[in-house]
C-alpha positions as CSV (number, residue, x, y, z in Angstrom):
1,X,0.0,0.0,0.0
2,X,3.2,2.3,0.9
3,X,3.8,2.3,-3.1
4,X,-0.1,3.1,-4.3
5,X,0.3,6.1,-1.5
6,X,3.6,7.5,-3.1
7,X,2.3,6.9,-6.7
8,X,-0.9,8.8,-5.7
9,X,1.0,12.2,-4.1
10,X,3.3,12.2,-6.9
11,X,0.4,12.9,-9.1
12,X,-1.4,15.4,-6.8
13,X,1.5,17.2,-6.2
14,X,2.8,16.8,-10.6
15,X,-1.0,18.4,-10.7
16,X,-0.9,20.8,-8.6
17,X,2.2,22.0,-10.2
18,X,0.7,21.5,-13.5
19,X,-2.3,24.1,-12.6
20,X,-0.8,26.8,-10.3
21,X,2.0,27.3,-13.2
22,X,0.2,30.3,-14.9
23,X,-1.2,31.9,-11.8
24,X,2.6,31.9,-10.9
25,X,4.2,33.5,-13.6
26,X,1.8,36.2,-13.6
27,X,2.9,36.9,-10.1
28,X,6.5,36.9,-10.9
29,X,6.1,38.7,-13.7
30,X,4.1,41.6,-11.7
31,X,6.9,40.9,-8.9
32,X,9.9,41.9,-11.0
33,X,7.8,45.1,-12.2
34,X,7.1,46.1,-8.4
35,X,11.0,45.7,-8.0
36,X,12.0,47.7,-10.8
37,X,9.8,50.5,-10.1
38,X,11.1,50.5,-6.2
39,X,14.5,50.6,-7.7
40,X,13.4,53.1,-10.0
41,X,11.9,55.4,-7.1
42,X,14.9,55.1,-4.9
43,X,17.6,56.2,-7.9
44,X,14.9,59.3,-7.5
45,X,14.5,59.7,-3.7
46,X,18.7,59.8,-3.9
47,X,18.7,62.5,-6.9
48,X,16.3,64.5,-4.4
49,X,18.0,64.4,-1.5
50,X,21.8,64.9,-3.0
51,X,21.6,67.1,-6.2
52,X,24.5,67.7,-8.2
């Protein structure tokens, strides 16, 4: 029975996988935006605060 019960969380796991995969990369994708406009706004903040 050990074997069936490895076999069968394999597969929920492989489809779980299989059907979070888009939600996923949507998120990363809006993650690396968030990231480059916090980078973006500190160059800014910096620029404000020591002018050349």
């Amino acid at each position: 029975m050990n074997t069936f019960s490895n076999a069968f969380r394999a597969e929920v796991v492989r489809m779980a996988r299989k059907e979070l995969k888009p939600e996923l990369q949507g998120m990363r994708k809006a993650i690396t935006g968030h990231r480059s406009e916090i980078a973006a706004l500190k160059r800014k903040a910096l620029a404000l605060l020591n002018p050349l």
